[in-house]
C-alpha positions as CSV (number, residue, x, y, z in Angstrom):
1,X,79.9,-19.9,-19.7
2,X,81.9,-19.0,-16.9
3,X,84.1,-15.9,-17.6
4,X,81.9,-13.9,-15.7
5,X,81.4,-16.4,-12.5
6,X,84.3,-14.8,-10.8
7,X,83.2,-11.1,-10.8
8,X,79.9,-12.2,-9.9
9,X,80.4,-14.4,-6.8
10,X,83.5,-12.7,-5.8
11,X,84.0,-9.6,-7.2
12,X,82.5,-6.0,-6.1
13,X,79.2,-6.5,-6.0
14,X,78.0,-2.3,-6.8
15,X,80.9,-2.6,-9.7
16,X,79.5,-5.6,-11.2
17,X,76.0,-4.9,-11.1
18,X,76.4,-1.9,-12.6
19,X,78.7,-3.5,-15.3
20,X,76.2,-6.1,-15.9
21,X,73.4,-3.4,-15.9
22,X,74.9,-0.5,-18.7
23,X,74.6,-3.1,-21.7
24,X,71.0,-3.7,-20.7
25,X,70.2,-0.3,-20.0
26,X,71.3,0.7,-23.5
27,X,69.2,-1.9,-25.0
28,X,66.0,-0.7,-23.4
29,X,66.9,2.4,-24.8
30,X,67.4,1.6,-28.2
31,X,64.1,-0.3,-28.2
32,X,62.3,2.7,-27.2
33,X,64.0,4.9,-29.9
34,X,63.2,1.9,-31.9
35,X,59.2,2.5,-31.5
36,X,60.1,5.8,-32.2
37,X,61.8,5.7,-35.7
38,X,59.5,3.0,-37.3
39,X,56.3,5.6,-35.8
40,X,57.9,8.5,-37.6
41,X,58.6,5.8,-41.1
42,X,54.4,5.1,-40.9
43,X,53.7,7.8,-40.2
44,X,54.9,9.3,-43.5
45,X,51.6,6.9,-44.8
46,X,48.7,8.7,-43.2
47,X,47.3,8.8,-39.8
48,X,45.1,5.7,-40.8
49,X,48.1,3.3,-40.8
50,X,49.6,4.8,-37.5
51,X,46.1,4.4,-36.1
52,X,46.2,0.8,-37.6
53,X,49.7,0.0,-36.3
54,X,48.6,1.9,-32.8
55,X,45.6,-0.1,-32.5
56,X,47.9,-3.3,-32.1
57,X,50.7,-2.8,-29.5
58,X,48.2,-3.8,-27.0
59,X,47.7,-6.9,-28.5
60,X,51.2,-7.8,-29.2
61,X,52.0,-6.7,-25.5
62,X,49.8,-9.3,-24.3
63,X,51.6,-11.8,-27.2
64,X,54.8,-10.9,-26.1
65,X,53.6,-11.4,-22.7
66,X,53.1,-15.1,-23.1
67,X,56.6,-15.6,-24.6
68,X,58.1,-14.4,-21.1
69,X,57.3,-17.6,-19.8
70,X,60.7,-18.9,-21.8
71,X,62.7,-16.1,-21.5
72,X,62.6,-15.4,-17.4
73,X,62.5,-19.0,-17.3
74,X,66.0,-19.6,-18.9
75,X,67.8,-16.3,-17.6
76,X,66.7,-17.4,-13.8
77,X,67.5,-21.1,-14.2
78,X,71.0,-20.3,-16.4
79,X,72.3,-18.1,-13.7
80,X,71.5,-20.6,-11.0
81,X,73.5,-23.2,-12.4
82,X,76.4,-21.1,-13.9
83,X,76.6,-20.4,-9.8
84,X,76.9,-24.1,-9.5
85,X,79.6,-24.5,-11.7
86,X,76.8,-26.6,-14.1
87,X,78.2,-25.3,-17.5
88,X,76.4,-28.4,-19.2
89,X,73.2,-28.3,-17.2
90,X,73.0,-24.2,-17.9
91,X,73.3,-25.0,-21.7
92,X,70.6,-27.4,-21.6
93,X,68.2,-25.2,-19.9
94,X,68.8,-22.6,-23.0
95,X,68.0,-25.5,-25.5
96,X,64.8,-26.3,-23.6
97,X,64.2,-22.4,-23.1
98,X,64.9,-22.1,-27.2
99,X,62.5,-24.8,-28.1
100,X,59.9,-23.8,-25.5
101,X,59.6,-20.2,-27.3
102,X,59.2,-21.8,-30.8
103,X,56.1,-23.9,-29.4
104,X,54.8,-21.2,-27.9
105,X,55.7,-18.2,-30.9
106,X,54.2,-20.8,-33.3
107,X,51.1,-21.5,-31.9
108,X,50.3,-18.1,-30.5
109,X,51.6,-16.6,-34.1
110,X,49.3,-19.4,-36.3
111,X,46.2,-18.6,-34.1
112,X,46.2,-14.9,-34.1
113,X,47.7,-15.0,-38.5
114,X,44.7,-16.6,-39.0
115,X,42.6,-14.7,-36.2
116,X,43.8,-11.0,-36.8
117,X,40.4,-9.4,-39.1
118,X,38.4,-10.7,-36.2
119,X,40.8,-9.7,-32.9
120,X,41.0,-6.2,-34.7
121,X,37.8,-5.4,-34.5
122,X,37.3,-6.8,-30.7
123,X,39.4,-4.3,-30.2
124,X,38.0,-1.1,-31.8
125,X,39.1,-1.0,-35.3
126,X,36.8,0.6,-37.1
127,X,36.3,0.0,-41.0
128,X,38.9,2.6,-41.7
129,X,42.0,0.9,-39.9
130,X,40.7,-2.5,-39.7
131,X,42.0,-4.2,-43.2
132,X,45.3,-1.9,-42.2
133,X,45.3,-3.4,-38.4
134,X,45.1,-6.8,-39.5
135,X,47.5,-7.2,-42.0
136,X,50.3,-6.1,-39.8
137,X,48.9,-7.8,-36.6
138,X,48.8,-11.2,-38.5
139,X,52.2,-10.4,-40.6
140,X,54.3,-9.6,-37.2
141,X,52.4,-12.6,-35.4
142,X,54.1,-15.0,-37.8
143,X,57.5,-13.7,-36.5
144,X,56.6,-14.5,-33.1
145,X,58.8,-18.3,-32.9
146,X,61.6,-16.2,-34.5
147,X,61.4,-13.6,-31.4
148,X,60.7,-15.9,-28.6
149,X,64.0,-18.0,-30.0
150,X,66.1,-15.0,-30.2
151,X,65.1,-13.8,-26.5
152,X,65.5,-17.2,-24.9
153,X,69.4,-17.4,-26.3
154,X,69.5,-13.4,-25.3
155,X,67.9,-15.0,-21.6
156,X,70.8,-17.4,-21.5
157,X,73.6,-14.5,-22.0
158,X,72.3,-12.7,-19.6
159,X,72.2,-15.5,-17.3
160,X,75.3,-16.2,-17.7
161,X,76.2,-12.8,-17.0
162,X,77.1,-11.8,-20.9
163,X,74.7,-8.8,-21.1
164,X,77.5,-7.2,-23.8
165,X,76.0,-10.0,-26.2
166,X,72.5,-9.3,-25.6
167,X,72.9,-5.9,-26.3
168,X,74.5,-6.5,-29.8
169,X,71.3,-9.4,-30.5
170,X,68.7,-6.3,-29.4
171,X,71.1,-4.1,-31.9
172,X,71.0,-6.2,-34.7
173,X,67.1,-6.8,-34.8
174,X,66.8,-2.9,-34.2
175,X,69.1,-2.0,-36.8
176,X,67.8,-4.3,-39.3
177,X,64.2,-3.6,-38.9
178,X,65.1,0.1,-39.4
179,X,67.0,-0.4,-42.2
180,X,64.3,-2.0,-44.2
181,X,61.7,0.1,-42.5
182,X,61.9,3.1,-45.7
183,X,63.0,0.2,-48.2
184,X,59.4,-1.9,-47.7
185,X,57.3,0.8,-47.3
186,X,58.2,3.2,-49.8
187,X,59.7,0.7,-52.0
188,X,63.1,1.1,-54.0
189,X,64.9,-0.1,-57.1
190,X,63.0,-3.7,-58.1
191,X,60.9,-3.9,-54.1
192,X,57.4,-2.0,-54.9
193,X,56.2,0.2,-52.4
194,X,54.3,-2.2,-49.6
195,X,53.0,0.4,-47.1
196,X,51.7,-1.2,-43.8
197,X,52.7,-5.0,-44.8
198,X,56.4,-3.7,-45.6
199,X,56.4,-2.2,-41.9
200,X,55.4,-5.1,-40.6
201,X,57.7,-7.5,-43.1
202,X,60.6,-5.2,-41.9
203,X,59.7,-5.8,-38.1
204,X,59.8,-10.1,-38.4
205,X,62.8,-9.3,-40.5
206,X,64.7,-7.6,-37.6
207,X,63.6,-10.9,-35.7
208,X,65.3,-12.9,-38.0
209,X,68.5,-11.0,-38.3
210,X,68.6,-11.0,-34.4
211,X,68.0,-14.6,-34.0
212,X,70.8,-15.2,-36.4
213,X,73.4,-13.3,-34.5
214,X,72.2,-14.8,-31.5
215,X,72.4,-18.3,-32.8
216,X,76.2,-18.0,-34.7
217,X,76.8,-16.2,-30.7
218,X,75.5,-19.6,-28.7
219,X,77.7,-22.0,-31.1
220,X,80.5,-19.9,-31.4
221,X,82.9,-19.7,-27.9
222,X,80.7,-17.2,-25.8
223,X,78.5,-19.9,-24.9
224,X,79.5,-23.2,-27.1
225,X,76.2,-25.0,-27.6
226,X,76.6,-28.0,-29.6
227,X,74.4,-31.4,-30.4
228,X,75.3,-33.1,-27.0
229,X,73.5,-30.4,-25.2
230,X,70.1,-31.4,-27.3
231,X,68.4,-34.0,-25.1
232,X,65.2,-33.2,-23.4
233,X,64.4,-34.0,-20.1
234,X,61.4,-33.8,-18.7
235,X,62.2,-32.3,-15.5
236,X,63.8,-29.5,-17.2
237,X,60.8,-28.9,-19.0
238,X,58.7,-28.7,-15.8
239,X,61.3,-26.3,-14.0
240,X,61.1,-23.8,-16.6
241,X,57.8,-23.7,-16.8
242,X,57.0,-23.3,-12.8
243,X,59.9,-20.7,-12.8
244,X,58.5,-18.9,-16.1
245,X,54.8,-18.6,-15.9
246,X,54.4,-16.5,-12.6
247,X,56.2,-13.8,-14.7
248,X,53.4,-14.0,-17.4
249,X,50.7,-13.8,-15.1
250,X,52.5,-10.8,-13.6
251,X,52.5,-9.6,-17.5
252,X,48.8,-10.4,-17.9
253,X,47.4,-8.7,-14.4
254,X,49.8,-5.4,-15.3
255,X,49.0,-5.2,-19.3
256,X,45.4,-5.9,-18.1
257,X,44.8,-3.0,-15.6
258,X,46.9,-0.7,-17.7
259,X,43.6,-1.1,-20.9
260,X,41.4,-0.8,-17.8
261,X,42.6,2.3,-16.9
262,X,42.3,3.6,-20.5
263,X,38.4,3.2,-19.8
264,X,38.3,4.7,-16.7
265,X,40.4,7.8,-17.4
266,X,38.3,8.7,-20.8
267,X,35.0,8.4,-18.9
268,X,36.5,10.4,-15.9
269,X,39.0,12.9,-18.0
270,X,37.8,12.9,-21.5
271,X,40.1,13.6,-23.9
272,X,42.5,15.9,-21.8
273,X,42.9,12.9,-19.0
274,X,43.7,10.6,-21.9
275,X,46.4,13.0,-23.3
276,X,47.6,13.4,-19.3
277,X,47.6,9.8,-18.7
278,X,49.4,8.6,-22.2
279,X,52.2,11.6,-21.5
280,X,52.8,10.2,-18.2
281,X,52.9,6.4,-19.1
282,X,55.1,7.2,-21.6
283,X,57.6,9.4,-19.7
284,X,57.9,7.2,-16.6
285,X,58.6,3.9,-19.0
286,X,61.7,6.0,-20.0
287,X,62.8,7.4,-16.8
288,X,62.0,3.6,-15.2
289,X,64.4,2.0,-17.8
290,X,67.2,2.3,-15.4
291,X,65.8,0.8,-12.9
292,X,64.5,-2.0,-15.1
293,X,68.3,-3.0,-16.5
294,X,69.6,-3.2,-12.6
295,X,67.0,-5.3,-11.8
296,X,67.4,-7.9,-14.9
297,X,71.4,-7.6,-13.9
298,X,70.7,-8.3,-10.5
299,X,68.3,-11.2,-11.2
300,X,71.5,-13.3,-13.1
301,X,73.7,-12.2,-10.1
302,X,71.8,-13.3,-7.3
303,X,70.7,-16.8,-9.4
304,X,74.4,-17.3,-9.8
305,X,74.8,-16.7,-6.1
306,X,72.0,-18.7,-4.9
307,X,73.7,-21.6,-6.8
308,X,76.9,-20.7,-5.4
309,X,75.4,-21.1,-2.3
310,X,76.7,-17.6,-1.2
311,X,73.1,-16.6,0.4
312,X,74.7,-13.3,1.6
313,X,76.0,-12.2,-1.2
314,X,72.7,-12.6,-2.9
315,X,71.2,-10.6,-0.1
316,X,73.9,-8.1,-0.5
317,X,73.1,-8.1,-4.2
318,X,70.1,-6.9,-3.7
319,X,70.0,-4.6,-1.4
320,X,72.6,-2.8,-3.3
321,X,70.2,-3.1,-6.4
322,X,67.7,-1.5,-4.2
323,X,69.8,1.7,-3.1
324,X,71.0,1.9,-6.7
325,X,67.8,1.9,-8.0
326,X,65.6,4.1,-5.7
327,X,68.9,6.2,-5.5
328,X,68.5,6.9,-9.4
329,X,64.6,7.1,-10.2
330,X,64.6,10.0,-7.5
331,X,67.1,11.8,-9.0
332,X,65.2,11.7,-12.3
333,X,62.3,12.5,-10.4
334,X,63.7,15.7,-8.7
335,X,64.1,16.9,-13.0
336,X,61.1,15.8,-13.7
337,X,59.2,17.7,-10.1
338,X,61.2,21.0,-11.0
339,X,60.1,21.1,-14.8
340,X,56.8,19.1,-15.0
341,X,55.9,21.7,-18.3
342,X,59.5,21.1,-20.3
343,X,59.1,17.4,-19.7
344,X,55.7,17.0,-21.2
345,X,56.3,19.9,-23.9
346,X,59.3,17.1,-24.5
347,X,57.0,14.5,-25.2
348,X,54.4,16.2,-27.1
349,X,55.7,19.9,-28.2
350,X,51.5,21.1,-29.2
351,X,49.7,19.8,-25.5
352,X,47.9,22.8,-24.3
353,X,44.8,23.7,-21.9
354,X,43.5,21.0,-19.9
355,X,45.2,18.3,-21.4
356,X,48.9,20.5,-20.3
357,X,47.6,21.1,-17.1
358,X,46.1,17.8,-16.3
359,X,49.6,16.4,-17.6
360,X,52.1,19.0,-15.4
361,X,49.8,17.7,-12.4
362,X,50.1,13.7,-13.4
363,X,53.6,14.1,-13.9
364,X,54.5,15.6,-10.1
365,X,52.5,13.2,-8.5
366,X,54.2,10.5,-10.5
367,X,57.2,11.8,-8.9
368,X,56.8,11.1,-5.3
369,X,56.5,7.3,-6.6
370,X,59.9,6.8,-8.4
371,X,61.9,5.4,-6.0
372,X,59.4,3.2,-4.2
373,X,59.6,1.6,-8.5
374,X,62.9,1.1,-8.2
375,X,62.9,-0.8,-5.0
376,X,60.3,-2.9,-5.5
377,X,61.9,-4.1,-9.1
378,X,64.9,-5.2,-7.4
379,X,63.4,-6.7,-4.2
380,X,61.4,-8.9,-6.9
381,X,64.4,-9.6,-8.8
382,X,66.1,-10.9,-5.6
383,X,62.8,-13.0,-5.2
384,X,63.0,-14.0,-9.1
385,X,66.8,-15.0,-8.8
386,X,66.0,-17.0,-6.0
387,X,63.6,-18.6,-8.0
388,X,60.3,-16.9,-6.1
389,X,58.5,-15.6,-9.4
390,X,55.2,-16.2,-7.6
391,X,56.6,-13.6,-5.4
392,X,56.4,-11.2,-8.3
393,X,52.9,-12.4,-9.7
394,X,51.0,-12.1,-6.5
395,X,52.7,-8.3,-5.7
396,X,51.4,-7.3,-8.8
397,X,48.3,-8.5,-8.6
398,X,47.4,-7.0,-5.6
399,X,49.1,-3.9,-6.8
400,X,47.2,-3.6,-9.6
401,X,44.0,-5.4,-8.9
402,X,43.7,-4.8,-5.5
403,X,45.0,-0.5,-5.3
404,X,45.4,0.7,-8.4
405,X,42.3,-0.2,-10.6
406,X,39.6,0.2,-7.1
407,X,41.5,3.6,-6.4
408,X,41.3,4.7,-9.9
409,X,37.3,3.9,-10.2
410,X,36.1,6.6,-7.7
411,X,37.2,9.7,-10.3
412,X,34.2,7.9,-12.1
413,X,31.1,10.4,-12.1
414,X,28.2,8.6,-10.2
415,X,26.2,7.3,-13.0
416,X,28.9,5.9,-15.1
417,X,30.1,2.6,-14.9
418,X,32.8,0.9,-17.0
419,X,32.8,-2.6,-18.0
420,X,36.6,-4.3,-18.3
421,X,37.4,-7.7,-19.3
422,X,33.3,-8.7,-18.3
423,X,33.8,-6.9,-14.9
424,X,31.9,-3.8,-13.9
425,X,33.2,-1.1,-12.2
426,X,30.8,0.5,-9.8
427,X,29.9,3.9,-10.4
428,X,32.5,6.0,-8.6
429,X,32.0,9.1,-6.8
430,X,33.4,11.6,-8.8
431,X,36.5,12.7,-7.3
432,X,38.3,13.7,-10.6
433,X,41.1,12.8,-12.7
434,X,43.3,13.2,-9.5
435,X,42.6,10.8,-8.0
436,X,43.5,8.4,-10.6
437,X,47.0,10.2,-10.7
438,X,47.3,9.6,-6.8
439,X,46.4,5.7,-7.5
440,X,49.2,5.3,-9.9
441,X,51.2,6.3,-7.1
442,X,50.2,5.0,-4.2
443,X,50.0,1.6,-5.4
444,X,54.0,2.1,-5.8
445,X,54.8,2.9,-2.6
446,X,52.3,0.4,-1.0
447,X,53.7,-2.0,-3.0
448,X,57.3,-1.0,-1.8
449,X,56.1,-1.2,1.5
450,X,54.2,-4.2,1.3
451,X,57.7,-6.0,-0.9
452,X,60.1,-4.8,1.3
453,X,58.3,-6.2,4.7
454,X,57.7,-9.3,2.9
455,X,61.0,-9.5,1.7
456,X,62.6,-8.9,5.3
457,X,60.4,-11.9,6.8
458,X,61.5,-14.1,3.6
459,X,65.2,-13.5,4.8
460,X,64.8,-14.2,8.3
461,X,63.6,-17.6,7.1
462,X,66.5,-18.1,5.0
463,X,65.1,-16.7,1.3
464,X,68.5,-17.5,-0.2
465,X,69.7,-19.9,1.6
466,X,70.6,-23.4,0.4
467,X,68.3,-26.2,0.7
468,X,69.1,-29.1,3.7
469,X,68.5,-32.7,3.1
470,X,64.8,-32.7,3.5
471,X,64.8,-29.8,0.3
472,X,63.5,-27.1,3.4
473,X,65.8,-23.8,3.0
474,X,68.3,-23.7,5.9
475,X,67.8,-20.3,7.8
476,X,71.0,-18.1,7.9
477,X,71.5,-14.9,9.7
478,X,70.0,-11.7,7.9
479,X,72.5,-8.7,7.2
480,X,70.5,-6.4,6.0
């Protein structure tokens, strides 16, 4: 598990960041052209089946949210003992990583199997889409143990600083699931045409084809599991879990504002904020991607430094990932602030009237946030290598809960009020749809600001340095 130790404790840290970054990078992007393809496959049904599949992303973000727990878990905790030179412990910590995702994929995917007619309609199905919506929510629910296996052995590669083989697991689940994407729906030769319930029998399929790559991967010599690295232990269990679950609630306050903003924009913008807002989530999850591989890069790097007890190469790790990152989302941003209109006509070639000119607007404010995204991902994956994932949940719960969704509700019109979650939002005072843009934004760069003093008091008390006798961090001398 050690090939990559060397580089990563030793070598150049911008070279093997960026080396360790590239596979992952590519793997967000095939996942996004992923969504795309198997859209375009549906959407050869009718608009009631891409309605139905539409209708559940939100629900399977939230599902997928819960298996994080697991995956963040093992990648953190892999890396940190890889930096030891704990080859036996890291492989341990991806057996307990693997079997905590099957609990968790099993019971999560049983519950909402049998739970998907009802959980479809809490969420707006209407007759229409609802028999549609539930047969693929419940189908893909029962792939769930298969997924959160395959991404805690992906978690360990990456941990051990193998992001090469977690590309190829993320290309093999892709590839397969497209493959039989056309060959379930339609139906060919002997298979009968399945519609909605092939889509989805093609998506748990590309779980299962990834799972066993990733599994022939782990036995084989990249990572060279075997039966003595089987035993549970307790403490193990309990680490994984403390390290994990901050990342989840992060998930659940993010995923959560995100659906509350859906309300607030359609009561403040109608259906032209809608189309403004969807345009720009969609455009700044592809122009953030880079920014999101650096940081899952630089969270195995700085683990496998903290274990290394090399506290200043973990700070240089990071603040390296920080100019990288900021350094590249505002170069993407400068595109996207010169040619607002060819971005969004990129994303949706028919937007016109308000819903164009709401959009061009969104996506220049959007700008001016881009590289305060990119630092704040990396200064919480320093705090995540180190093993600080409460770091990350509280930031973005004040991000979120505390900016974003209190900004957002004063483009409410005075005698509205939206309810979210049981919560009512007071009525607002009708400032518009821009200010909801302008919320989005500034709760990036408050965050940033907010990270980024946080982060430089953490390393004056000694964020990555080792512990002393009495398990208190011994502080060491900040150079950056």
């Amino acid at each position: 598990m050690s090939d990559q130790r060397s580089a990563i404790v030793e070598g150049s840290i911008p070279r093997t960041l960026v080396s360790l970054a590239l596979p992952l990078v590519v793997q967000n992007v095939v996942r996004v052209a992923q969504q795309v393809i198997d859209t375009l496959w549906i959407g050869r049904l009718s608009e009631t089946a891409v309605a139905a599949v539409g209708l559940t992303i939100p629900v399977l973000g939230l599902l997928f949210a819960l298996l994080v727990t697991p995956f963040v878990g093992t990648q953190i905790l892999v890396s940190q003992r890889v930096g030891a030179d704990d080859d036996a412990g890291a492989r341990r910590m991806v057996v307990h990583g693997v079997a905590l995702a099957l609990v968790l994929g099993t019971l999560l995917g049983a519950v909402t199997a049998v739970g998907a007619p009802r959980i479809v309609r809490l969420v707006g199905a209407g007759p229409d889409v609802a028999p549609l919506a539930a047969v693929y929510l419940g189908t893909v629910a029962l792939g769930l143990p298969l997924a959160g296996a395959s991404d805690a052995l992906e978690a360990g590669f990456v941990g051990q600083g193998d992001s090469r083989t977690s590309l190829w697991i993320n290309v093999t689940t892709v590839a397969v699931n497209l493959v039989l994407d056309p060959i379930l729906i339609f139906g060919a030769g002997p298979i009968p045409p399945l519609g909605v319930y092939g889509a989805a029998l093609a998506t748990v399929a590309g779980y299962g084809g990834g799972l066993c790559l990733a599994l022939a991967f782990a036995l084989g010599p990249r990572m060279r599991l075997t039966t003595r690295h089987l035993s549970f232990r307790a403490d193990d269990a309990r680490e994984l879990l403390a390290v994990g679950a901050p990342i989840t609630g992060r998930q659940m306050a993010s995923q959560s504002v995100r659906v509350a903003l859906v309300g607030v924009v359609a009561a403040a913008g109608g259906a032209a904020g809608l189309a403004a807002y969807t345009v720009g989530a969609r455009v700044a999850s592809v122009a953030v991607l880079p920014s999101q591989g650096l940081a899952q890069a630089a969270q195995s790097m700085v683990g496998q430094n903290v274990g290394a007890e090399q506290p200043d190469r973990a700070r240089r790790t990071t603040r390296v990932g920080v100019a990288l990152a900021a350094g590249l989302l505002a170069a993407l941003g400068a595109v996207q602030w010169v040619a607002p209109g060819a971005v969004a006509r990129l994303f949706v070639p028919d937007l016109s009237g308000d819903g164009f000119a709401f959009t061009v607007q969104y996506l220049t404010v959007l700008v001016y946030g881009y590289p305060a995204i990119g630092a704040v991902d990396l200064l919480l994956a320093g705090f995540n290598g180190a093993g600080r994932t409460q770091t990350s949940f509280v930031a973005d719960l004040l991000k979120y809960w505390g900016v974003r969704l209190p900004v957002a509700a004063l483009a409410l019109p005075p005698t509205a009020a939206v309810s979210i979650f049981g919560v009512t939002l007071a009525p607002g005072l009708d400032l518009g749809m821009p200010v909801v843009f302008w919320a989005v934004t500034g709760s990036n760069v408050v965050a940033a600001i907010g990270v980024g003093a946080y982060y430089a008091h953490e390393v004056r008390g000694g964020l990555f340095a080792p512990e002393d006798a009495d398990g208190d961090a011994e502080a060491a001398p900040a150079t950056d």
